[in-house]
C-alpha positions as CSV (number, residue, x, y, z in Angstrom):
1,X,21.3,24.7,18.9
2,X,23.2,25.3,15.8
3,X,21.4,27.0,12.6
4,X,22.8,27.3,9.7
5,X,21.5,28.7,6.3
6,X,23.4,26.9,3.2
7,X,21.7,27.5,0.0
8,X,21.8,30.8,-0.4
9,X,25.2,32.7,-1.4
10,X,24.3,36.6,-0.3
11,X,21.3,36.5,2.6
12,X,17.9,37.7,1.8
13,X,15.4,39.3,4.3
14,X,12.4,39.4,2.4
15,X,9.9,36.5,3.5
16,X,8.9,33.8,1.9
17,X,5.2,32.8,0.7
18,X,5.7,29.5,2.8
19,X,7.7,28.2,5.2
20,X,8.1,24.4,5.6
21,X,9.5,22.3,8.5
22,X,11.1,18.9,7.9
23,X,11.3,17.7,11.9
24,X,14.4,14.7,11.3
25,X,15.2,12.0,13.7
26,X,16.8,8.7,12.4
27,X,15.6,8.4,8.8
28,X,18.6,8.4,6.7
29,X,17.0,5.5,4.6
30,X,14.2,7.9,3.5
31,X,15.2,11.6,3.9
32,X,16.6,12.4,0.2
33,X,13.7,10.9,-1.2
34,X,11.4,13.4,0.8
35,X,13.7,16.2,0.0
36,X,14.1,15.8,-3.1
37,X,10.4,15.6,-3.6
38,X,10.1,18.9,-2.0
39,X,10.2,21.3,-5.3
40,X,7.8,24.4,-6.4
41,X,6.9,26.8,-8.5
42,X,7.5,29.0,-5.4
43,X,11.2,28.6,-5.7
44,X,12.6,30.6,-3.4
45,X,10.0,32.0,-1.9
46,X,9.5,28.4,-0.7
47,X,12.1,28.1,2.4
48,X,12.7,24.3,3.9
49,X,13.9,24.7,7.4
50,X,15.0,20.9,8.3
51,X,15.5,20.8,11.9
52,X,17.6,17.0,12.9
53,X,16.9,16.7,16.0
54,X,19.6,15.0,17.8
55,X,20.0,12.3,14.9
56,X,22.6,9.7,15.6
57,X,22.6,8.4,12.1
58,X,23.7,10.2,8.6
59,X,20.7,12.2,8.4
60,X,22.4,15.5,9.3
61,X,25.0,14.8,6.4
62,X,21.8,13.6,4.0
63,X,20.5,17.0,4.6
64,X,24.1,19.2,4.3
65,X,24.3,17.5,0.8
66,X,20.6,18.5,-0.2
67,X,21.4,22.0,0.6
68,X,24.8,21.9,-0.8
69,X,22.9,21.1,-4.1
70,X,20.2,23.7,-3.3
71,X,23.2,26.4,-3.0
72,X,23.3,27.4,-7.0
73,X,20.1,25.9,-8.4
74,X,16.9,28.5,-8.4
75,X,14.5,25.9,-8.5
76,X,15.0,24.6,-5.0
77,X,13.7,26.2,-2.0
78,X,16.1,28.6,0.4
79,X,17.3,25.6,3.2
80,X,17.9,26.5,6.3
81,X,19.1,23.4,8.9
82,X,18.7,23.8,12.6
83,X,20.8,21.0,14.6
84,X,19.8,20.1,18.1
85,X,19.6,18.1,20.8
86,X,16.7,15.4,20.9
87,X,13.5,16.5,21.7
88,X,10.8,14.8,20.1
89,X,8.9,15.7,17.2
90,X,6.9,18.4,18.6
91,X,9.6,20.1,20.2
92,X,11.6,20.3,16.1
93,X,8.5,21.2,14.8
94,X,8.3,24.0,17.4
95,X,11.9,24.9,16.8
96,X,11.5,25.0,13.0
97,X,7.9,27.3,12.8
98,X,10.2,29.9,15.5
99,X,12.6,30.5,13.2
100,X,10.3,30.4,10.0
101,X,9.3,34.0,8.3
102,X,6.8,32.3,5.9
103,X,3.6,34.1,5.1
104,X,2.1,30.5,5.7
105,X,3.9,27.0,7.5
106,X,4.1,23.6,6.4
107,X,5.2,20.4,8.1
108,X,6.4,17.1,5.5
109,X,7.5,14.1,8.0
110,X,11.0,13.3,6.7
111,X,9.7,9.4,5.9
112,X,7.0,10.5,3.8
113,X,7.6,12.5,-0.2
114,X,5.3,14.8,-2.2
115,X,3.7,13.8,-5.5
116,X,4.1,17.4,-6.8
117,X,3.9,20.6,-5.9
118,X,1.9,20.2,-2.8
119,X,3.3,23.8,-1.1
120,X,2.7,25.8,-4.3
121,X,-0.7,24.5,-5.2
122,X,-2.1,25.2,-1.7
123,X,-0.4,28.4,-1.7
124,X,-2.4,29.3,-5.0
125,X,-5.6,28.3,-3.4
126,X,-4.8,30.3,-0.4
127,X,-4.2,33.6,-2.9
128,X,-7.6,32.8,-4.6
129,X,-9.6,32.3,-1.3
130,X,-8.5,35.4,0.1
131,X,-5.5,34.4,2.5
132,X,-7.7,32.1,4.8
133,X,-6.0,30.5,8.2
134,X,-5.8,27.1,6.6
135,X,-5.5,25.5,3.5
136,X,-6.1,21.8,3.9
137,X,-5.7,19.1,1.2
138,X,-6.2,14.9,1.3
139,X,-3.4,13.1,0.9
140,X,-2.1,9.2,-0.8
141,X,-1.9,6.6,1.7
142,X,1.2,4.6,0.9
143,X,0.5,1.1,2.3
144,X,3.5,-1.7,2.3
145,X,5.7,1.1,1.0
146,X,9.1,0.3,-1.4
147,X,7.9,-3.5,-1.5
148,X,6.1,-5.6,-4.4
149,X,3.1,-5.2,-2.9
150,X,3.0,-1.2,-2.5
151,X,-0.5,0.2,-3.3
152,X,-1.5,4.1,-3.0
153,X,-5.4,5.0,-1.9
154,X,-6.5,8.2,-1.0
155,X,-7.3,9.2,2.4
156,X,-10.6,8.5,4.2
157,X,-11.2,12.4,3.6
158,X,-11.8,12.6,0.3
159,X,-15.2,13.3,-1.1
160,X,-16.7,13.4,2.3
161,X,-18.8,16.0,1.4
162,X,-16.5,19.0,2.4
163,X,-17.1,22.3,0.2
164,X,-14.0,23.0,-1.3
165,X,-12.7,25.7,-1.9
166,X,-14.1,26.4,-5.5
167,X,-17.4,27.3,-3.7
168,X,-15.9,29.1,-0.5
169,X,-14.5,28.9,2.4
170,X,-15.6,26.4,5.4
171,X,-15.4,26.0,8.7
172,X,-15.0,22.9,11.6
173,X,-18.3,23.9,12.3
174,X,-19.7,22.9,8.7
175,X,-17.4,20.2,8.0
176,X,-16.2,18.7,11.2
177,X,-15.4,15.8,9.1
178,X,-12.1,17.6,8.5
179,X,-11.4,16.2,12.3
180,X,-13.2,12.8,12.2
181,X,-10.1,10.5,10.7
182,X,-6.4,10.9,11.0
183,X,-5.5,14.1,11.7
184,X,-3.0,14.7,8.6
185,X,-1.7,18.0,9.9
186,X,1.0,18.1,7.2
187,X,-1.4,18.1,4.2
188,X,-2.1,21.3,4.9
189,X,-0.5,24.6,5.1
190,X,-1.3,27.5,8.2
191,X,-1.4,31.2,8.1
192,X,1.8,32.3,10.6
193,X,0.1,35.0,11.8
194,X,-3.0,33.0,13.4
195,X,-1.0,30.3,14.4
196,X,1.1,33.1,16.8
197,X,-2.4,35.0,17.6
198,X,-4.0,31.8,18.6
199,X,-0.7,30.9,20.8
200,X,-0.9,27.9,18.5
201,X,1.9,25.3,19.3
202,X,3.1,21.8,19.2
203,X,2.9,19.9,22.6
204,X,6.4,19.1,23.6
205,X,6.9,15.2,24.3
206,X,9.2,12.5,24.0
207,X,9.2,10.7,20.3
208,X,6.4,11.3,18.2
209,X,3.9,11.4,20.9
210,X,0.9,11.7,19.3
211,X,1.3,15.1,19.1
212,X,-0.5,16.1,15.9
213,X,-3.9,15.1,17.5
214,X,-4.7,18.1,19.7
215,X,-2.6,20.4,17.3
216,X,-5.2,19.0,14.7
217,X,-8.1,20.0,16.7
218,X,-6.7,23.5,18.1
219,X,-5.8,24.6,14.4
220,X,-9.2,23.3,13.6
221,X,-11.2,24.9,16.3
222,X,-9.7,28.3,16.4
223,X,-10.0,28.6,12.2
224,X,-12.3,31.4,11.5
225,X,-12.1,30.3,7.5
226,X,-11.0,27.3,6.2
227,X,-9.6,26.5,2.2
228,X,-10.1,22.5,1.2
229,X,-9.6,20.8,-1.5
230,X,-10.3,16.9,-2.5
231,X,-6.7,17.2,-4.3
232,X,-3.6,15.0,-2.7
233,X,-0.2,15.7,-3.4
234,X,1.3,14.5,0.1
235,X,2.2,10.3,-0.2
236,X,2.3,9.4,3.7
237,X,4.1,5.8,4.8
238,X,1.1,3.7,6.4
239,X,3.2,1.3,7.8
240,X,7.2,1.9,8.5
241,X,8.6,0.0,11.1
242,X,8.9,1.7,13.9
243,X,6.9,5.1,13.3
244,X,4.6,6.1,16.0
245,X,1.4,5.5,14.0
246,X,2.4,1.4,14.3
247,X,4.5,1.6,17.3
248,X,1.8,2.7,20.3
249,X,2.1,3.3,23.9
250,X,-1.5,2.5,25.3
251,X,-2.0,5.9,27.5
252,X,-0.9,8.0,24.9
253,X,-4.1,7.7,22.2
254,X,-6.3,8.8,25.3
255,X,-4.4,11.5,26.9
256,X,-4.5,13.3,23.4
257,X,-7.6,12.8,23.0
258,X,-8.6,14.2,26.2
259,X,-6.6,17.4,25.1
260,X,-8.3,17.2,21.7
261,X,-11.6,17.7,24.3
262,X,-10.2,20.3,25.7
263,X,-10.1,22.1,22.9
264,X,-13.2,21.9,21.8
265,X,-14.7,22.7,25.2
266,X,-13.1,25.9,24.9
267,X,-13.8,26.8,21.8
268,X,-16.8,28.3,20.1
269,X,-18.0,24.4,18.4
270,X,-18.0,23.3,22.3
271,X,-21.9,22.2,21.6
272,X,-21.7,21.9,17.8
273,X,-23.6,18.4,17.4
274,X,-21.5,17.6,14.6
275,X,-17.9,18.3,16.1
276,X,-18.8,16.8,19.1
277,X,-20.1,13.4,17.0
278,X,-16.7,13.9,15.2
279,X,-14.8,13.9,18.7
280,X,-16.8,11.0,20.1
281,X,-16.0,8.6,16.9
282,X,-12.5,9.4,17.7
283,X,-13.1,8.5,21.3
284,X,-14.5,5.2,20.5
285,X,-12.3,4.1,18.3
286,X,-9.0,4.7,20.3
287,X,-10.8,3.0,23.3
288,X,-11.8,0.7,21.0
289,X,-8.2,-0.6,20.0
290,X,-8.0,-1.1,23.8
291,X,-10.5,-3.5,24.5
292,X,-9.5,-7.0,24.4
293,X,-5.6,-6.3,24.8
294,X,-3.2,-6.5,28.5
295,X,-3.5,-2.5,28.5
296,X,-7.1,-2.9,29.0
297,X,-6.3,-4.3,32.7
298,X,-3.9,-1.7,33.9
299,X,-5.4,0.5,36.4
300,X,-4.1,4.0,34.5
301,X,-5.8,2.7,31.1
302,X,-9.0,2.1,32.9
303,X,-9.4,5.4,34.5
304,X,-8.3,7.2,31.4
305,X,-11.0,5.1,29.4
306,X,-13.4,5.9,32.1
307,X,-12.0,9.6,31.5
308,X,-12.5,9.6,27.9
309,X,-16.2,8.2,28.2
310,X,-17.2,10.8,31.3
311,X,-16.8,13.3,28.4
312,X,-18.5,11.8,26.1
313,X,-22.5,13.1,26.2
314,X,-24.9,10.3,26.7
315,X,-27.0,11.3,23.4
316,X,-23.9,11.8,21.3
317,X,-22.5,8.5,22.5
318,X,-25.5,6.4,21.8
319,X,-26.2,8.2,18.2
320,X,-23.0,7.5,16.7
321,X,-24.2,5.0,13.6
322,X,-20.3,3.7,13.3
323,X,-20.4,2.3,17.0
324,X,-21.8,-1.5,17.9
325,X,-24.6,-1.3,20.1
326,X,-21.6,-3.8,22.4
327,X,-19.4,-0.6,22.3
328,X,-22.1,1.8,23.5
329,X,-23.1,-0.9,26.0
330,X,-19.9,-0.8,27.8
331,X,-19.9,3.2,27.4
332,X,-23.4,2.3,29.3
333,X,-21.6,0.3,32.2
334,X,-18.6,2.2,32.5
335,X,-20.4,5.8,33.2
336,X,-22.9,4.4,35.1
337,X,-25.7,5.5,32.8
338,X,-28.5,3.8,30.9
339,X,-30.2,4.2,27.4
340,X,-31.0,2.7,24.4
341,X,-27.9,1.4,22.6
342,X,-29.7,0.6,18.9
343,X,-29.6,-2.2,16.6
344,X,-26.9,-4.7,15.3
345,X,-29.2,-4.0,11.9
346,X,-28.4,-0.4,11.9
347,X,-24.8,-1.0,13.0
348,X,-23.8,-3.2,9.8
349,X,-26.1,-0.9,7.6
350,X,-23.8,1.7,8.6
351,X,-21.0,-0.6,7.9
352,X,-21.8,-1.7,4.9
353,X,-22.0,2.2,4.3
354,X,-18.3,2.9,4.4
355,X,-17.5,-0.5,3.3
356,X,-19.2,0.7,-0.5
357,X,-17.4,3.9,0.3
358,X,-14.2,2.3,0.5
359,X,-15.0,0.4,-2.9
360,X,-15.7,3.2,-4.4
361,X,-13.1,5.3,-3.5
362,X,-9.9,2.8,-3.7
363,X,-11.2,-0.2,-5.1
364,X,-12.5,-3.8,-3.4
365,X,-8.7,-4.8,-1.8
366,X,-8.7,-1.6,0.0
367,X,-12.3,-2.3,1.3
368,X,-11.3,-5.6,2.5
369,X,-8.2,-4.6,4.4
370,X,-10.3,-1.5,6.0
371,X,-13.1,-3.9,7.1
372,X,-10.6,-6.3,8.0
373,X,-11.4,-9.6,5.8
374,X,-8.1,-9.6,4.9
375,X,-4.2,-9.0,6.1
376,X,-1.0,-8.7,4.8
377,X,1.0,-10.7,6.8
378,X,3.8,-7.9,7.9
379,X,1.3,-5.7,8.0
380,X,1.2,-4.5,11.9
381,X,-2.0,-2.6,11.9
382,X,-5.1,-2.6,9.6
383,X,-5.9,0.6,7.8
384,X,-8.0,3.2,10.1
C-alpha cells in the first residue's frame, strides 16, 4: 500500500478538525466533480485522504492532478492519497479512517459532489453542541443525474420530526427514525475518538457490499449524543449504472440486515419499541423486494427470509402501519405464528400518509415515482 501526501510543501503534525475519506474504485467519469466540490472554510484543517483502491482506470491520475492543484492553494484541504490493491469499499474506507488524525471522520462516495460546505457546517454544529459522537445532516437525492431529466428532492429524513440540534442533542432512542430509511452514512461526520472506543469499523467485503447498513446501525446504537440538522449539503447519485444501490445481489440486503439486528440486540435500544419498529420496517421492505422475483425460490434466500422474520417480534411485526396486512400474513405463515394482521383501510391510510408527505416535501412527480404510479423508463429501481 503506497501513501503518499502531495499538497502540502513542508509536513504538518498538528491534526486536523476533520478528516475525510474518498474510498475510489473506477469512477474516473465523476471523481473531479466530487473533488472539486469538496472545499471549506476549514481549509486545512480539512484533510481529504482518497484512498483508489485498486482502480484500473484514470482515477488514480484524476486524483494526483487534484492534489497537484491542492499543493499551493490554501483554500483546499491537506490530500493525502493511499493506493492499494482492491478491496472493496469497506476495506478503503477502513484503510483511509486508520491513517486519518481528524478530530472527526467523513466519508463522500467518489460518484456523488457536495453542494457546499457540508464538512465545515457540521463541524460548526459539532463546536456549538458540545463535540457530540455524531453530527448527522439529510442530504439531495440526485435522480436521473447529468441528463435532461435530472431532478434533486431531499431525502425521506427530512422533517421527520427529529430535534435538531438548535434544541439539543438526541439520541437513536428518541429519534430512531434516523435509522428507518437509507442509511446515508456519509451525510454525517463521527467523532474519531468513539468510533476507535466503540471498536467501530467498516465490514470488509467484496464491492460495495452493503456495507454502510450495519455501520449505520452500530454508529447509531453506540451514540451517547447525537447533533442533527434538517440542512443538506451532500447531492448523492440515485441511480448510476452499475453502483451497488441499483445493482443487487439478493442475499446481501438480508445478511446486513441480520447484522444491523445484531447490533441492536446488543446494544442498550435492544427493547426500544421505536428502534425495534424502525428495524422491522427495514426488514420488510428488503424481504419485500424479494417476493415475487427467481431469488424468492432459492433455498439460501428462503432461510435467510425465514431468518430475518424469526427476529422480528410478533407485536412489532403486526403494528407496523407501512406493512399490508398480505405482508404480515406471510410473516404469519412463514414463523409459524398467528395474529391479527389489520386492515387494508388502515394500510392505504398510512399510505396516503407518506404519499402527502412526499407532496409536500418534493412536490407531486416525486410522490408519484415513490408510490410507484409512474417510471422513467431507464430508471432501474423506484425511489425508496
Amino acid at each position: 500500500m503506497l501513501v503518499t501526501s502531495p499538497s502540502t510543501s513542508t509536513p504538518t503534525h498538528a491534526p486536523h478538525r476533520v478528516s475525510v475519506v474518498v474510498p475510489t474504485y473506477n469512477v474516473e467519469r465523476y471523481l473531479d466533480q466530487c473533488l472539486s466540490s469538496i472545499r471549506s472554510k476549514l481549509g486545512r484543517g480539512l484533510q481529504l485522504i482518497i484512498v483508489n483502491d485498486g482502480s484500473t482506470d484514470g482515477s488514480l491520475k484524476i486524483a494526483q492532478a487534484y492534489a497537484d492543484r491542492a499543493r499551493n492553494d490554501q483554500g483546499y484541504p491537506d490530500v493525502l492519497i493511499i493506493d492499494k490493491a482492491n478491496g472493496g469499499y469497506g476495506a478503503a474506507v477502513n484503510a483511509g479512517f486508520d491513517v486519518a488524525d481528524g478530530e472527526y471522520l467523513g466519508i463522500v462516495e467518489p460518484d456523488d459532489y457536495l453542494d457546499g460546505d457540508l464538512f465545515g457546517e457540521l463541524y460548526a454544529i459539532a463546536e456549538a453542541c458540545d463535540r457530540p459522537d455524531i453530527v448527522k445532516s439529510t442530504y439531495k437525492r440526485v435522480w436521473m443525474a447529468d441528463t435532461p431529466e435530472q431532478r434533486i428532492w431531499g431525502s425521506l429524513l427530512r422533517h421527520r420530526g427529529v430535534r435538531t440540534w438548535d434544541s439539543g442533542c438526541t439520541t437513536l432512542g428518541e429519534s430512531p427514525q434516523l435509522v428507518r430509511w437509507h442509511p446515508s452514512i456519509w451525510s454525517a461526520i463521527y467523532r474519531r475518538d468513539f468510533l476507535v472506543s466503540t471498536n467501530t469499523r467498516m465490514v470488509e467485503a467484496p464491492g460495495a457490499g452493503w456495507v454502510d447498513n450495519p455501520f449505520v446501525m452500530r454508529t447509531m446504537c453506540q451514540a451517547q449524543r447525537i447533533a442533527f440538522t434538517d440542512d443538506a449539503w451532500y447531492c448523492y447519485r440515485e441511480d448510476r449504472p452499475g453502483s451497488s444501490s441499483v445493482t443487487k445481489v439478493p442475499e446481501l440486503s438480508l445478511v446486513r440486515w441480520l447484522q444491523m439486528a445484531d447490533e441492536v440486540r446488543q446494544s442498550r435500544w435492544a427493547n426500544d419499541e421505536g428502534v425495534l419498529t424502525s428495524l422491522a420496517s427495514i426488514g420488510f421492505r428488503h424481504v419485500s423486494h424479494l417476493w415475487g422475483t427467481p431469488a424468492e425460490h432459492d433455498a439460501r434466500i428462503a432461510s435467510l427470509i425465514q431468518e430475518v422474520f424469526a427476529a422480528i417480534p410478533l407485536h412489532i411485526a403486526l403494528g407496523l402501519d407501512d406493512v399490508s396486512p398480505a405482508a404480515k400474513q406471510r410473516y404469519l405463515t412463514i414463523t409459524g405464528q398467528t395474529g391479527d394482521v389489520g386492515s387494508n383501510l388502515s394500510y392505504r391510510l398510512a399510505l396516503l400518509r407518506e404519499l402527502i408527505y412526499s407532496w409536500r416535501e418534493n412536490g407531486w412527480y416525486f410522490a408519484c415515482e415513490r408510490a410507484g404510479l409512474h417510471r422513467h423508463p431507464d430508471t432501474s429501481r423506484q425511489p425508496s
